[in-house]
LOLUM-548182 format. One line per 10 residues: number of its first residue (from 1); for each residue x, y, z of C-alpha. Coordinates in steps of 0.25 Angstrom, whole numbers, plus 2048, in hexadecimal, padded with zeros to 3 digits. Layout:
REM residues N
NUM = X:Y:Z | ...;
END
This chain:
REM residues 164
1 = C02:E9F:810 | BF9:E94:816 | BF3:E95:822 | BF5:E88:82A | BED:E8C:837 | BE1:E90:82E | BE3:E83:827 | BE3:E79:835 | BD9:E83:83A | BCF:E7E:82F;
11 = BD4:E6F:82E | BD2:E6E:83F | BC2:E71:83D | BB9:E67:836 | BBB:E6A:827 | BAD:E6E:825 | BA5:E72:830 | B97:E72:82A | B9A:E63:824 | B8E:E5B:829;
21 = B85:E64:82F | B76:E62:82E | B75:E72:82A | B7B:E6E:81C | B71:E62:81C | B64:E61:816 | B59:E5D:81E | B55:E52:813 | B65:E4D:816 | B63:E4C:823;
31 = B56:E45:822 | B5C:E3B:817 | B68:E38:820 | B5E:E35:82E | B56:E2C:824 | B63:E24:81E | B68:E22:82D | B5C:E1E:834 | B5A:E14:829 | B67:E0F:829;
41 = B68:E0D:838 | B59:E05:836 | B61:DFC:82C | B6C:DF9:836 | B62:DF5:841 | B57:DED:838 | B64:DE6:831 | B6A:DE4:840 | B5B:DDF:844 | B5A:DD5:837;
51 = B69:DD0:83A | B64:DCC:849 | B57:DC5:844 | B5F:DBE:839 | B69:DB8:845 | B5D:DB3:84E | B57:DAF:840 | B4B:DB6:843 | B48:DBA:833 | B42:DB2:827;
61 = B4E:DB4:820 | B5D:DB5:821 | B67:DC0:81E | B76:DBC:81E | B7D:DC4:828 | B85:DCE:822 | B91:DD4:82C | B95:DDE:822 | B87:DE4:81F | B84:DE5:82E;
71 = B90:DEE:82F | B8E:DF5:822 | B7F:DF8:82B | B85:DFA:837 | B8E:E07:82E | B82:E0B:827 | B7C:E0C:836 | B89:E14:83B | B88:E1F:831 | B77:E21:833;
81 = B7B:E22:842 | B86:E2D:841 | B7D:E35:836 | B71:E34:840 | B7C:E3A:84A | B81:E44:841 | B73:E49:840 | B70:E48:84F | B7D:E51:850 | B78:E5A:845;
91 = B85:E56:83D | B80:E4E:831 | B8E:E48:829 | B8A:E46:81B | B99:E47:815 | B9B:E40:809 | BA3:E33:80F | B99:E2F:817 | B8E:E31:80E | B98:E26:806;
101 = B98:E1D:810 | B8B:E1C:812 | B88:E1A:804 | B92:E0F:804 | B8D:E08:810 | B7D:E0A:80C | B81:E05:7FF | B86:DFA:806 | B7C:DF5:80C | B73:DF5:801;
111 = B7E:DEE:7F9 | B7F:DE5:806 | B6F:DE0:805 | B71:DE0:7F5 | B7C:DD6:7F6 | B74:DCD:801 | B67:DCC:7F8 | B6F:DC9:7EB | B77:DBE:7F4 | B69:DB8:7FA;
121 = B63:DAC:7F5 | B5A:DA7:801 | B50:DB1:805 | B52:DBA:7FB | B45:DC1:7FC | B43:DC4:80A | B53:DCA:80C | B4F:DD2:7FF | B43:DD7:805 | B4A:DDA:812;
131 = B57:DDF:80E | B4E:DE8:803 | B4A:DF2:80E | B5A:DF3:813 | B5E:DF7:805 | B53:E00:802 | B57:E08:80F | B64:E07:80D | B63:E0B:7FD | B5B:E18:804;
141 = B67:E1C:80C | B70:E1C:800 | B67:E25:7FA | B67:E2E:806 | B76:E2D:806 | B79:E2F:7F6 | B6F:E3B:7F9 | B77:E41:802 | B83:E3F:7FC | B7E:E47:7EE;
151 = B79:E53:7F8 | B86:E53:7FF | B8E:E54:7F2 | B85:E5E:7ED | B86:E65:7FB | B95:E65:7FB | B97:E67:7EC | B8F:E75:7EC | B96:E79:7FA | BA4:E72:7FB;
161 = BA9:E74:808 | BB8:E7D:808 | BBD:E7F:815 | BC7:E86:811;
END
């Protein structure tokens, strides 16, 4: 016979209580996620920065303003946060969705700055220039991230987690 209150004892606690937690984490993981959020939350403010000196017009060049890419930034900026407070907490989430969405936002933004260089015809070589060092940071996130997501396969694929 089942047993329901074993059952609803087990669903009423987190599913698995280790998830996440900096003991089942690599010390290299846990440098290569501090790395991938300080740089993303130094894009968000040098892109903010170059945004305001665009408006008061202020550089030699001129980027168009790209809603959509400030607010693919600005969610790139919200997951470095909460990983740096996940690490702060000693509770570091690397499940797989959010590994995925931050390999589709990333990847977003390089796609972002491909598509603005490929649709620039005056001032080419100085938005290339600029832009370059954005996608080269932001290339190197993508590689953190697809990192971690091959470990974190690995990880779960050699000890699934059962809990019951």
């Amino acid at each position: 016979m089942i047993d329901l209150r074993n059952i609803i004892k087990n669903l009423s606690s987190p599913i698995d209580e280790e998830a996440g937690a900096l003991i089942n984490i690599s010390n290299f993981q846990i440098r290569l996620s501090i790395f991938m959020s300080a740089n993303a939350i130094l894009q968000a403010i040098l892109d903010l920065v170059v945004e305001g000196l665009m408006f008061v017009d202020l550089t030699s060049f001129k980027i168009p303003f790209r809603l959509e890419f400030l607010f693919i930034t600005l969610i790139s900026t919200l997951i470095a946060y909460l990983t740096l407070k996940g690490l702060r907490e000693g509770n570091l989430d690397v499940t797989k969705n959010n590994l995925f969405i931050g390999l589709v936002v990333e990847s977003s933004l390089v796609l972002g700055d491909v598509y603005l260089l490929l649709n620039t015809h005056k001032d080419f070589w100085p938005i290339f220039f600029f832009r370059l060092f954005f996608i080269v940071l932001t290339f190197a996130n993508i590689l953190i991230i697809s990192y971690l997501l091959h470990t974190n396969f690995k990880t779960r694929r050699l000890r699934p987690h059962y809990r019951f």
